[in-house]
N, C-alpha and C positions, 0 to 999 in steps of 0.2 A: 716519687710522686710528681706531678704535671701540676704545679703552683705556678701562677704568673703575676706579676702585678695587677691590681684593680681586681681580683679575686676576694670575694669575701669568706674567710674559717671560722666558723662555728667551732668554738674549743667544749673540755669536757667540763672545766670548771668555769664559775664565774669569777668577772674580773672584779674588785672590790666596787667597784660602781654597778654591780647588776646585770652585766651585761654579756653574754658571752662571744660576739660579733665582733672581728678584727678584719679589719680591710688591710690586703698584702701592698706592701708600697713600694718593697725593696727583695728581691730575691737571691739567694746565693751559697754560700755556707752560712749567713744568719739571713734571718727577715727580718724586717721593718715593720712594726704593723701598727695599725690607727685603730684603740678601741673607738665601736661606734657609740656607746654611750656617753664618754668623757674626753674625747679627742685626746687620752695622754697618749703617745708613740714609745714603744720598745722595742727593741732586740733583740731575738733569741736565737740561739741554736738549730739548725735546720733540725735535727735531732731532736731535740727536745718536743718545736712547734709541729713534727708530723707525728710524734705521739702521743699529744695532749689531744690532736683532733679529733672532732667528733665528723664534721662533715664540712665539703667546697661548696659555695658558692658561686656561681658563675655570672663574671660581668657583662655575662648575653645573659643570666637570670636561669638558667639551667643548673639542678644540682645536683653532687655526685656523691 
């Protein structure tokens, strides 16, 4: 998958604040991500975060 930073994932679940919108901040074998509801930052797995996604956001606003 073609993730960059300033990409926003739409994942499948919600995050306990409501939200499912994660802006990428860091990419690599894990990402960085920033919920957009509650500003907490986590972790994960590239593994994990491209199969919990539901859909890319793109930081020119296009989406895939």
């Amino acid at each position: 998958m073609d993730i960059i930073p300033g990409d926003i994932l739409e994942m499948k679940k919600e995050h306990p604040c409501g939200d499912r919108r994660w802006l990428v901040l860091r990419v690599g074998m894990d990402f960085r991500l920033r919920c957009q509801g509650c500003g907490r930052e986590v972790m994960i797995p590239r593994k994990k975060a491209e199969k919990s996604l539901k859909k890319i956001i793109r930081s020119g606003g296009s989406e895939q």
